[in-house]
C-alpha positions in Angstrom: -6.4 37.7 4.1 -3.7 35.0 5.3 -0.2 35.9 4.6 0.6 34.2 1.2 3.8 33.9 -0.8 3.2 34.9 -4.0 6.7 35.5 -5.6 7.0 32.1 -7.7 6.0 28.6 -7.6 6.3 25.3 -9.2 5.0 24.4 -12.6 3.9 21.4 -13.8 2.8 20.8 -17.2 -0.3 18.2 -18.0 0.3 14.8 -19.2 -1.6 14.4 -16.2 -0.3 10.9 -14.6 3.4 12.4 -14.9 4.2 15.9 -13.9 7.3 17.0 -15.5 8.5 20.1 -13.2 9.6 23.0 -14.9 11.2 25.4 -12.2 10.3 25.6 -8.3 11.1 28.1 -6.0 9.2 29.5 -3.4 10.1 32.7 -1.4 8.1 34.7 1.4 8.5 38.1 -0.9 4.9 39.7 -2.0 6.1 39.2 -5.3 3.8 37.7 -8.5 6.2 37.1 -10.7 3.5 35.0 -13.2 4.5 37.0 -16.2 1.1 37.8 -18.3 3.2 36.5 -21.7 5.0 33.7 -20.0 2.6 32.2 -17.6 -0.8 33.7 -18.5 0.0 33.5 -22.7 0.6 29.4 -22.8 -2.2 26.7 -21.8 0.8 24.8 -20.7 2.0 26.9 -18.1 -1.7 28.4 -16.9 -2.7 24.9 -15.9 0.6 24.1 -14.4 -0.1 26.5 -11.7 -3.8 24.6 -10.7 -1.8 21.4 -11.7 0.5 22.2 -8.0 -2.8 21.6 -6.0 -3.2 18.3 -7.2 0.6 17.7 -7.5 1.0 18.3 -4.1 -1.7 15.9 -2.2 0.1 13.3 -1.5 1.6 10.2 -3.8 1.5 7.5 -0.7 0.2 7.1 2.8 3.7 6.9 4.7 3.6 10.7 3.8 3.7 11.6 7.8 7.4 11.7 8.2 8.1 8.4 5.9 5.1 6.8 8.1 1.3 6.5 8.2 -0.3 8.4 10.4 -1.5 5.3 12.0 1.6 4.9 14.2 0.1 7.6 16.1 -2.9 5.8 17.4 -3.9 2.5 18.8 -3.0 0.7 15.6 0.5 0.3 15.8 3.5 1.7 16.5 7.0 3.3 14.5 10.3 1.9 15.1 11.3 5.0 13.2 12.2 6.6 16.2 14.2 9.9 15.0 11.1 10.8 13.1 8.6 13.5 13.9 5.5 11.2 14.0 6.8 8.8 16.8 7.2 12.5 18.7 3.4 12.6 17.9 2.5 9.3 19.1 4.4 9.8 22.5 2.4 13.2 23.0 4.6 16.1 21.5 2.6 17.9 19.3 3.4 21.6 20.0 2.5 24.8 17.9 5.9 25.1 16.7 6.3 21.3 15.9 2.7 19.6 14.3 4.0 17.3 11.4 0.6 16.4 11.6 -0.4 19.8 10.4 -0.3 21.5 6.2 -1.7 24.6 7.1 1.5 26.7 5.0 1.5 24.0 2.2 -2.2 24.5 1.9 -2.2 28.5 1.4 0.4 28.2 -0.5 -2.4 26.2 -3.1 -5.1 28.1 -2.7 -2.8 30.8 -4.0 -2.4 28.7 -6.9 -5.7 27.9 -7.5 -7.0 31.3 -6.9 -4.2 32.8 -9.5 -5.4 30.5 -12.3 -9.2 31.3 -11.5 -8.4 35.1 -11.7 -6.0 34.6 -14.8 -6.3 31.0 -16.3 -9.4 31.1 -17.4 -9.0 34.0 -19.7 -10.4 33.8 -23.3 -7.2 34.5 -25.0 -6.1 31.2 -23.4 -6.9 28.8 -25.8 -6.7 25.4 -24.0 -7.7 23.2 -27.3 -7.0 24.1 -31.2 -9.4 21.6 -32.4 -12.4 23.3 -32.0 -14.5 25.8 -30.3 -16.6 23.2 -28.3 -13.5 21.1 -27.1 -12.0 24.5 -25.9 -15.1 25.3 -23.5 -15.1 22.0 -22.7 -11.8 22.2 -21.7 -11.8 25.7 -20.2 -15.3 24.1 -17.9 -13.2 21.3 -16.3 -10.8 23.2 -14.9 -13.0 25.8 -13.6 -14.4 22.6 -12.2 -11.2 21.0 -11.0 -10.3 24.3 -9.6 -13.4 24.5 -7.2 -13.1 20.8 -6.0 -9.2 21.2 -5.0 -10.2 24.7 -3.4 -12.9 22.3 -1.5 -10.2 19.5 -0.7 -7.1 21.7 0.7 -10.0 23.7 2.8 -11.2 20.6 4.7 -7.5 19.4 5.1 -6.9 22.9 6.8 -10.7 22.0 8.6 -9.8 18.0 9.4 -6.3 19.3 11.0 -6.9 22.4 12.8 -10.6 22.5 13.2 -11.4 22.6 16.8 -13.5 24.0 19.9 -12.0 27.5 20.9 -12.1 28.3 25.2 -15.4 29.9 24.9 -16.7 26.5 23.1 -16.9 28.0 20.4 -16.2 25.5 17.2 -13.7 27.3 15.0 -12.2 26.0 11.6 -9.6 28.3 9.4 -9.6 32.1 7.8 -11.6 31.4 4.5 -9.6 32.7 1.3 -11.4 33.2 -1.8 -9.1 34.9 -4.3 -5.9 36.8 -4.2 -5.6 39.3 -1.2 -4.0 42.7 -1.6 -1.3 44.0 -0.2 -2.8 46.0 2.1 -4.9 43.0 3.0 -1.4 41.1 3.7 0.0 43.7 5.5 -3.2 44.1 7.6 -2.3 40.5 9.8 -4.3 41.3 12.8 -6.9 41.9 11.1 -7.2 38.2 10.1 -9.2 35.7 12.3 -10.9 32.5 12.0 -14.0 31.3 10.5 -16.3 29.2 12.6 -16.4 25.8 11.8 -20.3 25.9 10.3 -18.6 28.6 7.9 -16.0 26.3 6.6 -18.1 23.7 6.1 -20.8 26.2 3.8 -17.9 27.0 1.9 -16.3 23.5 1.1 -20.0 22.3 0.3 -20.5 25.7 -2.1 -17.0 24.9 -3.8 -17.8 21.1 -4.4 -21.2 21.8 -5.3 -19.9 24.6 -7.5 -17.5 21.9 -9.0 -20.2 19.6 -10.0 -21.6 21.9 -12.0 -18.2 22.3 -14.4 -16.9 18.6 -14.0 -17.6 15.7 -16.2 -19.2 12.8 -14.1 -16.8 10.3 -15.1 -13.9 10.0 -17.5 -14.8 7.4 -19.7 -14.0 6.8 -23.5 -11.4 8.3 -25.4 -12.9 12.2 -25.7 -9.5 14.4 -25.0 -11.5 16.2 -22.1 -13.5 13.7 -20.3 -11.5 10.3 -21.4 -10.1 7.8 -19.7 -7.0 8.8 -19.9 -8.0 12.0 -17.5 -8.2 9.5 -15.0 -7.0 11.3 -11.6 -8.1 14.4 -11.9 -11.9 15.2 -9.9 -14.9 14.3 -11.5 -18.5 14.2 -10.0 -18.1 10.9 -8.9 -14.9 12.3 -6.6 -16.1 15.8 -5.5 -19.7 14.3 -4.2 -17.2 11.5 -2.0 -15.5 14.1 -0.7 -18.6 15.9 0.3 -20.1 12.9 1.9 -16.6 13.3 4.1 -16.9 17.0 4.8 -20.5 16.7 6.0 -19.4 13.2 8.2 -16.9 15.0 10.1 -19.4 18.5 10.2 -21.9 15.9 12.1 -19.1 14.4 14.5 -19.7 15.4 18.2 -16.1 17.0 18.5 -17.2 19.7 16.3 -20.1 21.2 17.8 -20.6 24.5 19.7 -21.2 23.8 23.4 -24.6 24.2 23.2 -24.7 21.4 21.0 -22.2 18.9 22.7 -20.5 19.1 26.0 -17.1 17.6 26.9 -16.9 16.6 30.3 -13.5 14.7 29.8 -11.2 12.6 28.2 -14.2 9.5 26.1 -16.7 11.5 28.0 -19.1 14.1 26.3 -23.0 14.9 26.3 -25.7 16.0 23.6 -27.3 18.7 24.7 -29.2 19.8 21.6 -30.7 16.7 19.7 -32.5 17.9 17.2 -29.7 20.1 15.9 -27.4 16.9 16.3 -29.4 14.9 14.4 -30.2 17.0 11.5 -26.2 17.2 10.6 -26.2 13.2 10.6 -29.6 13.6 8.6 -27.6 15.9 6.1 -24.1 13.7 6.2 -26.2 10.7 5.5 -28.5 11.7 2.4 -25.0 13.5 0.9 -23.5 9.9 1.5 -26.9 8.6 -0.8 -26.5 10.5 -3.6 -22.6 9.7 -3.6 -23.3 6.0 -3.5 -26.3 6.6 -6.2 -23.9 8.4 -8.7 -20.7 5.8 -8.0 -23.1 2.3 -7.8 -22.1 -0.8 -6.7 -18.8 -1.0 -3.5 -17.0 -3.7 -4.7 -14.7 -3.8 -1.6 -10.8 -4.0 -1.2 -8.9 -6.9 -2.9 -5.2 -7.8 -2.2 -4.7 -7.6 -5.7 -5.6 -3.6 -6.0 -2.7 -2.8 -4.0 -0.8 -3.3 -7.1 -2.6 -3.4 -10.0 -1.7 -2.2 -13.2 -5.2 -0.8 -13.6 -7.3 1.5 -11.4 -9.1 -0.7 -9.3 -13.0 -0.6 -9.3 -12.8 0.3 -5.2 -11.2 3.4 -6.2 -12.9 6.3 -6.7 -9.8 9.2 -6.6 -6.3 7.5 -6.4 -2.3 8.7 -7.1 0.3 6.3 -7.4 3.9 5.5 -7.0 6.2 3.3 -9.0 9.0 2.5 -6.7 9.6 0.2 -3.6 9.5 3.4 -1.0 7.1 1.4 1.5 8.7 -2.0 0.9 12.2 -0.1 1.6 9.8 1.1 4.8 8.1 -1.7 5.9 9.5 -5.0 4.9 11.4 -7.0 7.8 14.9 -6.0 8.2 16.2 -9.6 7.3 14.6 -9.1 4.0 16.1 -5.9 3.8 13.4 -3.4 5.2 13.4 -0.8 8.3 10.6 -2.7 9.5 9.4 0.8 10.3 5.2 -0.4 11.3 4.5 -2.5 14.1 0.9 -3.3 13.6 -0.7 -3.3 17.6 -2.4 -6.3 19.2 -5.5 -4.5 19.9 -5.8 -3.6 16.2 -5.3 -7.5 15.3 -8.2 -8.0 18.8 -10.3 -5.6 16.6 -10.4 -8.3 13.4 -13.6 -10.6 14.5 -14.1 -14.4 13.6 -14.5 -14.9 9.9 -18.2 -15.6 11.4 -18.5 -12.5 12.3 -18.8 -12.4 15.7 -15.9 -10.9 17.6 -13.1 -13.2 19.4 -13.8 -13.0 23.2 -17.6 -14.1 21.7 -17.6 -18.0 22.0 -19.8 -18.4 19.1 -16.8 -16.9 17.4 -14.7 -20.1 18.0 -11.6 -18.3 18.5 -8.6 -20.9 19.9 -6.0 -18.7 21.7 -3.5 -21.5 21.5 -4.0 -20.6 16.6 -5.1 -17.1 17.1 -4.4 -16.4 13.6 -6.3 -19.1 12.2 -10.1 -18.5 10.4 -10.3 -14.3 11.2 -12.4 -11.5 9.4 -10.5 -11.7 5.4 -9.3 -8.0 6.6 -7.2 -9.2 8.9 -4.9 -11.0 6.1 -5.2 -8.1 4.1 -3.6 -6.1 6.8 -1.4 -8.0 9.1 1.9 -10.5 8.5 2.0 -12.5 11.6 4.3 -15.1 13.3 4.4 -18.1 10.4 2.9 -16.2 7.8 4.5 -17.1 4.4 6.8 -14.0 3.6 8.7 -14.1 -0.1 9.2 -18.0 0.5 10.0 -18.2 4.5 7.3 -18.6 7.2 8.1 -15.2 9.7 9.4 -15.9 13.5 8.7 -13.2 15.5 8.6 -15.5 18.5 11.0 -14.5 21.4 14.5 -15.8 19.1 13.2 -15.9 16.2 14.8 -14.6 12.8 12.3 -11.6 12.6 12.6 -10.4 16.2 14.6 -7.7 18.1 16.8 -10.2 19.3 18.1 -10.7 15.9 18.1 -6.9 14.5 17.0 -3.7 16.3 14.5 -2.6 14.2 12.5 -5.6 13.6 8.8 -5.6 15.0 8.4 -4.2 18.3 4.9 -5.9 18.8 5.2 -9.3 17.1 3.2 -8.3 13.7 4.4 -6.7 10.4 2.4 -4.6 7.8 1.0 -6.3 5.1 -1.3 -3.6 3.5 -0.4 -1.9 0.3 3.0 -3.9 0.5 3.9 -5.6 -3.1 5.3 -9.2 -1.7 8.0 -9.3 -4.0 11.7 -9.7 -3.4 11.3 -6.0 -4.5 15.1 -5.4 -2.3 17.1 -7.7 -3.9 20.7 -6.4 -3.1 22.1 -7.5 -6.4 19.0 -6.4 -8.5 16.2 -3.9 -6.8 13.4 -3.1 -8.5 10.3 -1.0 -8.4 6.5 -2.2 -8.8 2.8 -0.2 -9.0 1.5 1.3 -5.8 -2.0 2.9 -5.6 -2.4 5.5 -3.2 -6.8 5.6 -2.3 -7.5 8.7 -1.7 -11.2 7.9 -1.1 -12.6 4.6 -1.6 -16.1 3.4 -2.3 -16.3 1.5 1.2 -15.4 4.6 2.5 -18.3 6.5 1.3 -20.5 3.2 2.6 -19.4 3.7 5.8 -19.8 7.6 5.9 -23.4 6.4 5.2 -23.9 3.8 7.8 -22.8 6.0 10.8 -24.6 8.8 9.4 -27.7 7.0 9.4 -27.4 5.1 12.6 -27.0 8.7 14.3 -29.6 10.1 12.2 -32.7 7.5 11.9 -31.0 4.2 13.9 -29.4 1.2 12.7 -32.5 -0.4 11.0 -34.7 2.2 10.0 -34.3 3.6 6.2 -34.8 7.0 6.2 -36.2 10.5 3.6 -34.1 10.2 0.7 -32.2 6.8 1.0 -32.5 3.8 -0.3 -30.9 1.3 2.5 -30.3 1.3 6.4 -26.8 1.5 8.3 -27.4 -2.0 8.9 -27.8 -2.7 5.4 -24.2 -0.4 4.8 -22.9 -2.5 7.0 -23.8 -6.4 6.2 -22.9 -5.1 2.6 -19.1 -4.4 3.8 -18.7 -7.2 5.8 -20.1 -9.4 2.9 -17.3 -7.7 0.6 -15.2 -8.3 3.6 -15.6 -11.9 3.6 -17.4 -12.0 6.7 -19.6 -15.8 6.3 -23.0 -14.6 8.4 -24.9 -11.4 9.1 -25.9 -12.9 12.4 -24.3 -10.5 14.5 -24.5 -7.6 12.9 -27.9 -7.8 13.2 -27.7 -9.0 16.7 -25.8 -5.4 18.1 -28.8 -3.7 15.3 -31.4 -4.5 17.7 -29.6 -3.2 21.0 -30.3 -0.1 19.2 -27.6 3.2 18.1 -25.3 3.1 20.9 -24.4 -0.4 20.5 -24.5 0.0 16.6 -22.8 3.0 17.0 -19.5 1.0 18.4 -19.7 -2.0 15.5 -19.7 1.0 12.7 -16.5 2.6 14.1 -15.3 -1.0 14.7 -16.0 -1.4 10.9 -14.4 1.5 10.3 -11.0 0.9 11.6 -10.6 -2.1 10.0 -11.7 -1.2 6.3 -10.0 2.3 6.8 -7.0 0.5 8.9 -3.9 2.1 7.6 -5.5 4.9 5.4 -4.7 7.7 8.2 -8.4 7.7 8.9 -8.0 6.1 12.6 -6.1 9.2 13.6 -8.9 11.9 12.9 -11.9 9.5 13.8 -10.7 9.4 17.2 -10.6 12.7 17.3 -13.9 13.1 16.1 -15.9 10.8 18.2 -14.4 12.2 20.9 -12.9 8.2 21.9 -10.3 7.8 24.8 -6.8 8.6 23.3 -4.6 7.9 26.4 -4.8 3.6 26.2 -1.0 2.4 25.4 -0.7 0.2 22.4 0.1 -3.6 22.9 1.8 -6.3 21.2 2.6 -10.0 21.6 5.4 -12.3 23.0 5.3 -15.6 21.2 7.2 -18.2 23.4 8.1 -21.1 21.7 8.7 -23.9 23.7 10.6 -27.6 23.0 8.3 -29.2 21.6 7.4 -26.7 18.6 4.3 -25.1 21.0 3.3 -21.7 21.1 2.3 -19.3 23.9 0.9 -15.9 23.6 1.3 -13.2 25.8 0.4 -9.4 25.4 2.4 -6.9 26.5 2.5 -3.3 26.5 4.4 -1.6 23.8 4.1 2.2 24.3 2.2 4.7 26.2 0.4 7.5 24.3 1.1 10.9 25.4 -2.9 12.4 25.0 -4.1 13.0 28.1 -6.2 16.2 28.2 -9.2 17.4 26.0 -6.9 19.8 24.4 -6.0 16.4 22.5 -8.8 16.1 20.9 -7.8 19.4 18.6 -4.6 20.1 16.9 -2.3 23.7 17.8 -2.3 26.2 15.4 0.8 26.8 14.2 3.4 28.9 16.0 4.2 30.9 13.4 1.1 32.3 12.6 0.0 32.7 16.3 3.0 35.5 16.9 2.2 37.6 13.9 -1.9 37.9 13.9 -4.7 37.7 16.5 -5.6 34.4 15.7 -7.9 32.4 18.7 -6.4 28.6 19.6 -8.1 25.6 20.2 -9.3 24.9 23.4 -6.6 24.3 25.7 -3.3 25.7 23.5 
């Protein structure tokens, strides 16, 4: 179907937690050059071509041009300013230029995966010596693994180019399934794209196909389902990822017409409930049985940013050992780009560590020690003017040592990332060194939250409904009790102005928890939110006498203006050689 290059491709041979390349080159030729007694003949080198789809999701979450996607939403801003992402944030996405976008890099592994489930799985491939039993064993997990990565690069392709078309229709991406011919390669115009309520049957067939093959957990020492395995998909991963699939299936933006309307920018209508509500009925008991197979959410602790074990948070995770975001984020006097300005309104977003947000008075917020008792999160996330850094309270008041006044790329809104950062003097010039980074792919709180909206939508925030075993509000007080978050009293408070007013506390929640995880982007999207509000930050003025004033200012406007915002171009390339229909507006 989709034009696919065949003629080579990387191989990476299992030890699993390091992938040793053994030759990469990709080339547009209608070629397989996977030689039956090369490729096909050595266990090695038939799981090095599914080991490329996991190889190539991402190691980090400054993966969007050296920066998180966050820089391209109300979060914060990039002083990387050559890079393609601060194009993004200003407005200047194009088909020919979406950095945003994977749509080649994800062909390119379904290829892979589709070659090994057509050749990999052969008998005469004999994947363990030791027995019979550990060989089908063995052979199962991969037929597993290769269903859930077929399920995770389809809903990248869905979460980055799925869209309403002009005739409001909801469209998602050409579905692949195996190998095509060459006469199906050669026949481009006759490829076109699968409705979004197609995509999503298929991603839910491959993960539920996966579940079948996959061990639920790697535990022990077994060679096929041990611990040391950990990374690869199990049950516990593939039914997260379909409690994300079916989230974003739900979300308003992704509806035919005749199920939602958009009248503008933050503006749209339901216009069939009980279709509506049955998705969020669906997204919500697929969130249940996720949370009933993975148990307790234990939250997001400062020290799982850099732990030496997989934290309990985790459920799928990569990692890094290096100083990559340090070398990206750390203020320039301590030898950083200083490349994420976290925004004001995303430090406004933190509440009280009461709860209740700061323009509440029962929230006891002084404006003259802003940073003083706030939501745990907000530490977790934020370095701020006096903050302790590697020894040194920060200034990023107007003359201070950490302000633009001193070097051009420190902060441009008065705050520096802390999340994921290890705070060690990791830059030393005379002796740099590297530390443990885990990269979340999808978190246990995540999956809690995919529940609590789901249910709000579906039953509202108090009822519990067919199926689960808690409300949203219960989701909720359980996150904000990891969190830190001293009283339940006003969570319970928005609860009973019913689902709208929940509805804005859960994606509240959301952007804090998911705050740097290049969620923020996509959920905007999704809910259909305004996108065209510039990002602030703060002057600190410091007078005399040691005071401090705060002022907020504007940083930078975002370019999204238009509903065609809401949905991302398909790429040029692909646009000039087949009949493919746009998203609305491109």
């Amino acid at each position: 179907m989709m034009s696919m290059k065949i003629k080579n491709t990387c191989l990476y041979l299992p030890g699993f937690l390091l992938l040793a390349v053994v030759s990469c080159s990709l080339d547009p030729q209608v070629e397989n050059t996977f030689e039956d007694d090369a490729t096909w003949s050595y266990p090695d080198y038939a799981e090095g071509v599914l080991l490329n789809a996991y190889a190539n999701i991402p190691t980090r979450f400054s993966s969007y041009s050296s920066n998180f996607l966050d820089v391209a939403t109300d979060n914060a801003v990039t002083n990387d300013f050559g890079s393609d992402i601060y194009e993004v944030s200003t407005g200047g996405i194009r088909p020919a230029n979406n950095p945003v976008g994977h749509w080649s890099q994800a062909y390119d592994q379904f290829r892979n995966i589709h070659l090994f489930l057509e050749n990999g799985l052969d008998e005469k491939i004999i994947y363990s010596l030791t027995d019979d039993e550990t060989n089908a064993e063995y052979r199962a997990r991969l037929k597993g693994e290769s269903f859930f990565l077929r399920a995770w690069w389809g809903f990248r392709l869905l979460q980055e180019y799925g869209g309403k078309s002009n005739n409001g229709t909801a469209l998602g991406y050409p579905i692949v399934t195996r190998t095509p011919t060459e006469e199906e390669l050669n026949n481009v115009e006759g490829i076109s794209r699968n409705t979004y309520a197609e995509c999503i049957q298929q991603i839910v067939a491959d993960i539920d196909t996966a579940v079948v093959y996959l061990p639920v957990r790697y535990t022990g020492s077994n060679s096929v389902t041990g611990s040391t395995n950990l990374g690869r998909a199990d049950d516990q991963v593939a039914l997260a990822l379909k409690s994300r699939v079916l989230l974003y299936a739900a979300s308003p933006a992704y509806q035919n017409d005749d199920i939602t309307g958009i009248a503008g920018m933050g503006d749209f209508t339901v216009l069939d409930e009980a279709t509506y509500e049955a998705g969020w009925v669906r997204a919500a008991q697929a969130a249940q049985a996720a949370l009933d197979l993975i148990g307790g959410v234990p939250g997001l602790k400062e020290g799982d940013f850099n732990s030496n074990n997989t934290p309990e948070e985790f459920i799928w995770r990569k990692y890094h050992n290096d100083r990559t975001l340090e070398n990206q984020n750390f203020p320039p006097l301590n030898f950083g780009n200083g490349d994420t300005s976290p925004s004001q309104d995303l430090v406004d977003a933190f509440p009280a560590e009461n709860g209740y947000p700061i323009d509440d008075p029962r929230s006891d917020y002084d404006p003259g020690n802003p940073y003083e008792h706030r939501d745990p999160r907000f530490y977790l996330n934020i370095m701020y003017n006096g903050r302790e850094f590697l020894g040194t309270p920060l200034e990023t008041y107007e003359g201070g040592k950490d302000t633009r006044s001193v070097n051009v790329n420190a902060t441009r809104t008065g705050y520096y990332l802390r999340k994921w950062l290890a705070l060690q003097d990791l830059l030393n010039v005379e002796n740099p060194t590297n530390t443990h980074h885990y990269h979340a792919l999808i978190r246990k709180t995540e999956v809690l939250l995919n529940f609590a909206e789901a249910a709000n939508e579906a039953w509202g925030p108090t009822a519990i409904g067919p199926g689960t075993d808690r409300s949203a509000l219960d989701a909720i007080n359980t996150i904000r009790g990891n969190a830190g978050i001293t009283d339940d009293s006003y969570a319970a408070e928005v609860a009973a102005m019913g689902r709208d007013a929940f509805r804005k506390l859960i994606q509240n929640e959301r952007r804090l928890e998911l705050a740097f995880e290049n969620h923020r982007f996509f959920d905007m999207r999704r809910w259909l939110l305004p996108l065209d509000q510039g990002v602030k930050g703060v002057r600190i003025v410091k007078a005399g006498n040691g005071s401090l004033t705060y002022e907020t200012f504007e940083v930078e406007q975002r370019g999204f203006y238009d509903i065609k915002d809401y949905y991302l171009p398909l790429p040029y390339n692909e646009q000039v050689k087949s009949n493919l229909v746009n998203n609305l507006g491109w």
